[in-house]
C-alpha positions in Angstrom: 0.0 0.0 0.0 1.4 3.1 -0.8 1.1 6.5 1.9 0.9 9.4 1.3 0.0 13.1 3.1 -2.9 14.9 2.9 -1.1 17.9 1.4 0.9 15.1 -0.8 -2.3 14.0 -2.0 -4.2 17.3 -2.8 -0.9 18.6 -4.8 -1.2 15.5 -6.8 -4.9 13.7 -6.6 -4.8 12.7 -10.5 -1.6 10.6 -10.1 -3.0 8.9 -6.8 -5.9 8.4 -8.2 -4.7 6.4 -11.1 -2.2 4.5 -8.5 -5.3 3.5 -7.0 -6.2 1.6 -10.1 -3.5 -1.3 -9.1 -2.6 -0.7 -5.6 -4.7 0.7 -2.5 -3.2 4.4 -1.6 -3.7 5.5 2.0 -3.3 9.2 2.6 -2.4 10.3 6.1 -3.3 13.2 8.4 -0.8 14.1 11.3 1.4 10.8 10.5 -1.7 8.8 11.0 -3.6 6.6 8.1 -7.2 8.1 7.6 -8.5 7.1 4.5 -8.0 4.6 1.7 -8.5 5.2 -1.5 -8.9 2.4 -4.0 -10.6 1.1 -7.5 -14.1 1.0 -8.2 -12.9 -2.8 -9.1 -11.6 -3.5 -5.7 -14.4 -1.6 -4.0 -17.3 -3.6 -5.7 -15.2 -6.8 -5.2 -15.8 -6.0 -1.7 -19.1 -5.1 -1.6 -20.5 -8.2 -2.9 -18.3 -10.1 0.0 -19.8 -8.2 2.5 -22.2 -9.7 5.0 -24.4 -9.1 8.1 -22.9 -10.9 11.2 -25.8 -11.9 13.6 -26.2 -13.5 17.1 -28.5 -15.6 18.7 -30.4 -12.3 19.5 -31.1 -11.5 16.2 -33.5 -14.4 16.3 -36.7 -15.3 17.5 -37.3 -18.7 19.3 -39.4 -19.8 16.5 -36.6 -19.2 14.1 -34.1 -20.7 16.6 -36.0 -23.8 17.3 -36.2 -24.1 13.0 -32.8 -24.2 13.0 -32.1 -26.6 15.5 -34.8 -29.1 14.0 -33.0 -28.8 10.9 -31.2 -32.1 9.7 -28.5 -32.8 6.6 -29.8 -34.9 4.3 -28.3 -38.2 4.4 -25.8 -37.7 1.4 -23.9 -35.5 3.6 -22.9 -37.9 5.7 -19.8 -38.5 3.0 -18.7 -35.6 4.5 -18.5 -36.6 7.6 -14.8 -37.5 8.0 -13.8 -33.6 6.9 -15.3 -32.9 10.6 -12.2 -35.2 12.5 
């Protein structure tokens, strides 16, 4: 990753911008990394992995006691030995 001032990156946004394009570009404030600047590529590559993480509170009973009556079909069970 390359970094890069704030001041650094206002003289010279058009050639950190097209950095960006193949390598992420952090731009500091004080020393410190504040922000990251990267493709639209990379940015919609992560987007579609992102996901909700929930806990057991985010569930009702009734949806709790779905899941724990759930059962893998048999054919799973060749899978089995992946578990040891």
């Amino acid at each position: 990753m390359i970094k890069v001032s704030a001041a650094e990156f206002q003289r010279n946004i058009g050639r950190y911008q097209d950095l960006a394009l193949t390598e992420a570009v952090a731009v500091t404030r004080n020393g410190r990394e504040r922000t990251v600047l990267i493709s639209v590529d990379e940015y919609q590559r992560l987007k579609r992995r992102d996901r909700d993480v929930l806990s057991l509170n985010d569930f009702t009973a009734g949806e709790i006691a779905a899941l724990d009556a759930t059962r893998a079909p048999d054919a799973a069970k060749a899978f089995d030995s992946e578990l040891t």
